[in-house]
Structure formats: structure tokens, C-alpha cells
N, C-alpha and C positions, 0 to 999 in steps of 0.2 A: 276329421281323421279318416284317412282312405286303410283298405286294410287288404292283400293280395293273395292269394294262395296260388300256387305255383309247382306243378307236376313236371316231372322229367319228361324231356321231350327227345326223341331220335333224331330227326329230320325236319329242318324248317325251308320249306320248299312253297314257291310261288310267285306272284308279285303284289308290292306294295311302291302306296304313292306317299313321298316324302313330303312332309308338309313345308310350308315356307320360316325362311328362320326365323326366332322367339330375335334374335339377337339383333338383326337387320330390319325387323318391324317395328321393334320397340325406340329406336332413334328416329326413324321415320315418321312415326306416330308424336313423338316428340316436335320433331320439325316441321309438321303441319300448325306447329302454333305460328311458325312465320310470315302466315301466309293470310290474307282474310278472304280471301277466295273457298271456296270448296274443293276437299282431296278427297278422292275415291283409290282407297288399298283393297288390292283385289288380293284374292285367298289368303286371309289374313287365319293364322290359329284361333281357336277358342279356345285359350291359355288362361293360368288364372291372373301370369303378369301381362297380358296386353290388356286382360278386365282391368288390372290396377291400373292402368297406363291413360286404357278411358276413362276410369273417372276422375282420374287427376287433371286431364286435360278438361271433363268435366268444373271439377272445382276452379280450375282459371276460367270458367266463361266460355267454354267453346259448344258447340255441338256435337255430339258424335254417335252416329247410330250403325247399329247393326243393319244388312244388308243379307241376310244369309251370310255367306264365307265374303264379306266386303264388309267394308268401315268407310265411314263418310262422314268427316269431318267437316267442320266451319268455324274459325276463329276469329270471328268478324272484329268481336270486343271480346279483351283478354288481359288478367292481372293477375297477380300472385296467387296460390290457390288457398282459396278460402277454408276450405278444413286440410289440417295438414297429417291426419292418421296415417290415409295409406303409403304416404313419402316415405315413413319409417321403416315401412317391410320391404320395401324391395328398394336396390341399388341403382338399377335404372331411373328413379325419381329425379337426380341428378339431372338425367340430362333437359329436365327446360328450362335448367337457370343460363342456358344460350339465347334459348329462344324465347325469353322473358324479357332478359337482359337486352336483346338487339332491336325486339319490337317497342317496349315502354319503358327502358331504361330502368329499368329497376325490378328486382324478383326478393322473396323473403322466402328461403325454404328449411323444414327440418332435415337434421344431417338423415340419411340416407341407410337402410337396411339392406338384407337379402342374406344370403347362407352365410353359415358362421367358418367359412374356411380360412381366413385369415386376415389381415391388417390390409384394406383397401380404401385408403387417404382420397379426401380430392383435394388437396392441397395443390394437385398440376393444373385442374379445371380453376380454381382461383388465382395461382401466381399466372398462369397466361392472362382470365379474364382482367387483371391487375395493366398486365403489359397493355393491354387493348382502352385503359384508361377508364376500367371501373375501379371504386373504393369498397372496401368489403371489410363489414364488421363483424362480430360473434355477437348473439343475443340469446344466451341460458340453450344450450340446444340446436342452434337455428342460426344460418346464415346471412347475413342483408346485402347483397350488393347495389350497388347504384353508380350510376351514370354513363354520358353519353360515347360508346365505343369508337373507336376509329383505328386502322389496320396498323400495323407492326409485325418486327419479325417475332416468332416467340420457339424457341427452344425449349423441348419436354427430355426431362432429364432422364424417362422409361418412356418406354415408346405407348403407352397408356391407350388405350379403344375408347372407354370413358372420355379422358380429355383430349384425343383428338375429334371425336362425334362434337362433344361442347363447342369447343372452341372454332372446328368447320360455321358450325349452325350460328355461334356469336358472330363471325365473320362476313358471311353473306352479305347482313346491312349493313356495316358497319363502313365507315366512313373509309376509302383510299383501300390499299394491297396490304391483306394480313400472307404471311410467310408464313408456314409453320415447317420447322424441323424436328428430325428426329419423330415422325408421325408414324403412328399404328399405319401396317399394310394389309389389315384382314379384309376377307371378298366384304364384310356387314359396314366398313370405311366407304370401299368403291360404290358400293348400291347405294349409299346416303349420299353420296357426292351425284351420282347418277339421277337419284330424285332430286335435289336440290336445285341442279341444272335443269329438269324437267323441268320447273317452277320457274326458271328464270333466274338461276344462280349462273356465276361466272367462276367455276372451279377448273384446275387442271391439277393432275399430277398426284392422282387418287390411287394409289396400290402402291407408291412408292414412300420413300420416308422424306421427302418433302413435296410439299403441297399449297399453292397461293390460290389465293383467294380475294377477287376481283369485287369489292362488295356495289350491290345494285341499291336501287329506291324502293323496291318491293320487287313481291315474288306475288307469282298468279297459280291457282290451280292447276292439278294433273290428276290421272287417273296412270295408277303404277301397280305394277306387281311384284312385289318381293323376291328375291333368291331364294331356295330351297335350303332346308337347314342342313348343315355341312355335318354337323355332331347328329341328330339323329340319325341321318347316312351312315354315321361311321356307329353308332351304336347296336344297327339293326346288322351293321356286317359284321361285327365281332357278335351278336347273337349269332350270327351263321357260323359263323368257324369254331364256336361250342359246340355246332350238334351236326356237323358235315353238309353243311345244309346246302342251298340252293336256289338264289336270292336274286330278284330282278329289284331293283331299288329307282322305281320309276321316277324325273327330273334329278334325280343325284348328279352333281357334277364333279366329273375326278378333277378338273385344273383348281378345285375350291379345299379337297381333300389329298394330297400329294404325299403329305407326309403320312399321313393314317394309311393310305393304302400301299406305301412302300414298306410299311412296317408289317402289314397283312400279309404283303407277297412273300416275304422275308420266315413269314410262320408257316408257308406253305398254301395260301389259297390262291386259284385262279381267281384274278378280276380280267373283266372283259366290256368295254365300252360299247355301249348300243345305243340305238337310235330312239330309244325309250329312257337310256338313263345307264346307270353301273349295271352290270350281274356279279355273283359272288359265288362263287363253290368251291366246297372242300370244307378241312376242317383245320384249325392249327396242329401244328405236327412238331416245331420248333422254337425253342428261346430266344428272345429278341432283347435289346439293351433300348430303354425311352428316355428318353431324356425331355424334358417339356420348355417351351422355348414361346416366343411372339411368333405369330405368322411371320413367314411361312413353314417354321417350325412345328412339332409335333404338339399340340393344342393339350391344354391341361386336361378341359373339361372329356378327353376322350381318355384321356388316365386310367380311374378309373372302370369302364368298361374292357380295355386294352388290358390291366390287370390280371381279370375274372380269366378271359381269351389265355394269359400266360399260366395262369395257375393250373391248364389242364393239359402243360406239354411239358415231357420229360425234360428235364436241365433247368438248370439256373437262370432264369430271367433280373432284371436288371433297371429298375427302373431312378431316376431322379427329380422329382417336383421343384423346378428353380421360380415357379409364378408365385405357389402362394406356400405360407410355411405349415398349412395345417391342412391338406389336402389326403389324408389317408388314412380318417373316419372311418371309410368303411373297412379295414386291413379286419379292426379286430371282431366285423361282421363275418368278414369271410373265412377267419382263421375260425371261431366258432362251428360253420359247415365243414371243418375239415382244412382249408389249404392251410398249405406252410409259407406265412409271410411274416419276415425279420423288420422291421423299420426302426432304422438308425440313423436320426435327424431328418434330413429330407432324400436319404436314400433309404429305396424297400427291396429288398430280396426275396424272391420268389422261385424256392424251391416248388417246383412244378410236377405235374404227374400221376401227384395225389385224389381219388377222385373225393368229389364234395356229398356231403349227406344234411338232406333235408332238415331245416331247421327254423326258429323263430327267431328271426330279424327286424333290426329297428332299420330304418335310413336316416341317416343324420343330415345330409342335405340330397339338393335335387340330383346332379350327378352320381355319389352313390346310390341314391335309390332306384338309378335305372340298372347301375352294373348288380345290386341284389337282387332285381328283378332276371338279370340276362342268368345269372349264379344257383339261381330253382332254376333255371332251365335245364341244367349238364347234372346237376344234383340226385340222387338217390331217394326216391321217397319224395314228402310232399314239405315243401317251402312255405311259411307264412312269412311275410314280410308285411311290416306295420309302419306304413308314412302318418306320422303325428301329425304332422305340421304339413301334410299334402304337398311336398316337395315335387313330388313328382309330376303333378299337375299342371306347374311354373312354370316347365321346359316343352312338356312329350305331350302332342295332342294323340290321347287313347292311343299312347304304348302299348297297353294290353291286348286290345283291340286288333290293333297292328300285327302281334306276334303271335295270336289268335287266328288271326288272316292268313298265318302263314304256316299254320298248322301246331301251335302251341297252346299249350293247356295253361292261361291265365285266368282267373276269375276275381274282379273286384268283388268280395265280401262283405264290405261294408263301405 
């Protein structure tokens, strides 16, 4: 259990460097099971879900060590993962029943955890693996698929990140031309397609919503580096527009964040592109309406944050969570510091304006626990915020650390 205490801060001013994304790593890290070759992932986080991620690639037989900020894989010999605990905690487990599937024809995995924000099926990741001519049973828990893949076209009924990641990574070997429509178009899709190809993959048509997939005999090692996480960037700038700050966000890329900063510009902050990364100044001044959507839409996991940002400017903000049904955990943290937020279904109303006052907060998952953390920032007095479950750990390599760096008074306590 991590535990944060959190002083009002005036001004957050300097620069800081964006770590690479938790979200584009962790399928990558995945997709070095396809390979028996050795991967070297350079500036990887020291997250607690890419720890899970090792040692599940771990439990299937692979190698994988730490390198300082690199990860060096070898999946020379690899089969279903021999203890199945850490699959339960987190959601990304999921994705090696591709690369299980496409290498030895067969994977056994327990269904799949991570934050309790809503109903996240993989029923897409199996009726495609299905189309691709695997068989898939239920065993108490635990999924079995088997047998030998070969390319088709496969239609996703939501345009799912999950099962388009699977089903890319099942396709590579897989016998003949997989089609996929209707495919996720977030930058953490194009960067796995990008490695994949590094490896010796035959992909095209990665950022768009369809995508074929050319499958090869094997895939050879590379040596890659992640994209920068697009959600920490946008976390660290909606801490700046709490306290007028003044934000250099070193590698941040704005074509990966469009919509988060058109909603920023829209509250009132300068953003300005530089040859280092985003800058960010000002403070929000105005209500904005969010509505949360698939890339290139305005991203759920930045909700939250973008909330805290709205509850400290005059008028009515507007927001609507269409991804998951139970995304607004943290409302009745925030309403406790003071703001005034209405939620009615999966709309929340945010009379704004209000200032917030110090207080003892839970985080219920990882994303609220960083907009509780940004919410002792703009606060009166001093914030404890209590992560039971170290949510915050999963996503933000030393957030505190970070917001510290940039002139904020964070202190992990415990």
C-alpha cells in the first residue's frame, strides 16, 4: 500500500522527461514471445505492470532481464505459462494468447484482471482467434485454445486495442493474408506494428481501421524503443493548468495527443511545439464539454485528470464516459475535497469554480489516482491520498517524483 501526502502548490514550472508508454510496451513485450531470437526494449518503465508482464513471459520459458532502463528478452523455448497468479491482476495478460497461439499452436490462460472500471470481455480476441481456425474451450476459469492458425478476413464489432494487439501478433505467422477490420487506430497499434515489422513482420495499414497482415516463417530479433506515453503527457499538462504553471514535457508528441490538447487550448492554455517535446503555460480559465470516444477521440484514461482541470473554472463543464460504464470512482473523491460533480449514468456535470480543500482520499483505480494526486495540487491545506492496491504504480513511473521536479510538494509516506 503506497500512501501520498500532497500540499498546495502555486506554480509548476520546469521540465520533465515523459517516460515511454506502459500501453505500447506492454504488447511489445508480449510480442517478443514470437520471436526466438533476442529483443532489446530500450527505455522501458519500471512499472509494476511491465514487472507483471516479465514474469509471465517469465512463466512461459522465455528469458528476460533487466538492462538498467532496457529489457532483453529470449523466447527461444515457450509454452503456456506455468503459474497462472499474476494473469489475474492485470488485463494485459491477454495479450500472449497470440503469441502463444501462433508460435505452438496452443495457449491455456486464466481469464484476465486489472482495474475494476467496467465490463472488458475478450470475447473479440476469441471469436477472431476462432475466424483464424483456433478451437477454444472454457475450463473452471481459464481459457484453452488450440490449433493451427491460418489468415482470414475478421471483422471487430468495437474497434477493441486488446483484440486488435491479439490478433495483429496471432497473424504474423499464421498461414496466408489475415484482413482485419474495423481495427483500433491508437499511436500503442502503429508502434506494435512497427516492431513487428522490425522483426520481420509483413504489416501495412497500422493507424487506420483496416489492416492485412502478410504472415511470415518466423520473426528475427531487434533492438526498439517505445513511443512516449501520450496519457502521462496529458496528465502532467492538466497538472499545469491547476496551478498556471509552465511545463516543458520533454519527447511528448502533440500528432499522439490532438484531442487532449485541443480541449486544453479550448480552457485557455498555451501549448507550443518545440524541438524538445510540448511546452504548456497558463492555467484553465474555461468549461469545456468531453465526451470519450476510440482514437482518435478524446481518450477515456485522460477523463479523469481533464475532470479535476474542469472543476476549477467557472461554468458548467460537461463531460460523457461512452468506453467503460463505471469510470467516475473518483467523482465522489473529489466531491468530498469540495467540487461539485452531479453524475447521471454516464454523464457527469461539473459545476466549476469551486476551490477544493484538503482531504483523505482513497484511489479506486490507477487513473483516478493520478487525477487525486493532480486535485492536492490546486487544494487548500494538505491532501493524504491512500493507493491500497498501488494503482498508481501500474501506469506513472514516480509521478510524484516528476511533479516534485517541477516544483510540487508530493511525498510518498509510506
Amino acid at each position: 500500500m503506497a500512501q501520498y501526502t500532497i500540499h498546495h502548490t502555486q506554480k509548476l514550472s520546469g521540465e520533465v522527461k515523459i517516460a515511454a508508454s506502459k500501453n505500447a510496451v506492454l504488447p511489445i513485450l508480449a510480442a517478443a514471445l514470437l520471436t526466438d531470437e533476442e529483443v532489446l526494449i530500450l527505455n522501458a518503465p519500471r512499472l509494476s505492470d511491465v514487472e507483471n508482464m516479465c514474469r509471465i513471459l517469465l512463466h512461459c520459458g522465455a528469458q528476460v532481464h533487466w538492462e538498467e532502463n532496457a529489457l532483453r528478452i529470449c523466447a527461444r523455448h515457450i509454452h503456456s505459462p506455468e503459474r497462472q497468479e499474476t494473469l489475474r491482476t492485470m488485463r494485459a495478460s491477454v495479450l500472449i494468447l497470440g503469441p502463444l497461439m501462433a508460435r505452438t499452436g496452443e495457449a491455456v490462460l486464466s481469464m484476465p484482471g486489472g482495474c475494476a472500471i467496467g465490463q472488458r470481455p475478450i470475447d473479440l480476441h476469441l471469436k477472431g482467434l476462432q475466424k483464424m481456425g483456433a478451437r477454444i474451450q472454457y475450463e473452471g476459469g481459464a481459457v484453452r485454445a488450440e490449433g493451427h492458425l491460418a489468415g482470414g478476413s475478421i471483422y471487430l464489432d468495437f474497434p477493441s486495442v486488446g483484440a486488435t494487439e491479439n490478433l495483429l501478433m496471432a497473424a504474423v505467422l499464421a498461414r496466408g493474408v489475415t484482413r482485419l477490420e474495423n481495427a483500433a487506430k491508437e499511436p500503442e497499434i502503429v508502434d506494435l506494428c512497427q516492431f513487428l515489422n522490425a522483426c520481420g513482420a509483413r504489416i501495412v495499414g497500422a493507424g487506420t481501421a483496416n489492416i492485412t497482415v502478410e504472415g511470415v516463417s518466423r520473426l528475427h530479433g531487434t533492438v526498439y524503443t517505445p513511443i512516449p506515453d501520450r496519457i502521462e503527457a496529458g496528465t502532467l499538462a492538466c497538472a499545469c493548468a491547476l496551478t498556471d504553471g509552465s511545463v516543458l514535457l520533454q519527447s511528448a508528441r502533440s500528432d499522439h495527443m490532438r484531442a487532449v490538447l485541443f480541449k486544453l487550448q479550448e480552457m485557455g492554455l498555451i501549448i507550443q511545439e518545440d524541438e524538445k517535446g510540448l511546452r504548456i503555460r497558463g492555467r484553465a480559465r474555461h468549461p469545456i464539454e468531453v465526451r470519450t470516444l476510440s482514437y482518435p477521440g478524446f481518450p477515456t484514461d485522460m477523463q479523469a485528470p481533464m475532470m479535476v482541470a474542469a472543476s476549477q473554472v467557472n461554468g458548467l463543464s460537461v463531460f460523457l464516459e461512452t468506453i467503460f460504464e463505471n469510470r467516475y470512482m473518483h467523482v465522489v473523491e473529489l466531491n468530498r475535497m469540495g467540487a461539485q460533480i452531479r453524475v447521471e449514468g454516464q454523464l457527469a456535470l461539473i459545476q466549476g469554480g469551486v476551490p477544493l480543500q484538503g482531504a483523505h482520499v482513497s484511489a479506486t483505480d490507477l487513473r483516478a489516482a493520478a487525477a487525486l494526486m493532480l486535485a492536492g495540487l490546486c487544494a487548500q491545506g494538505e491532501t493524504v491520498l491512500t493507493d491500497e492496491n498501488d494503482h498508481l504504480l501500474r501506469g506513472y513511473e514516480a509521478l510524484e517524483a516528476k511533479l516534485c521536479q517541477l516544483g510540487g510538494t508530493v511525498v510518498r509516506t509510506s
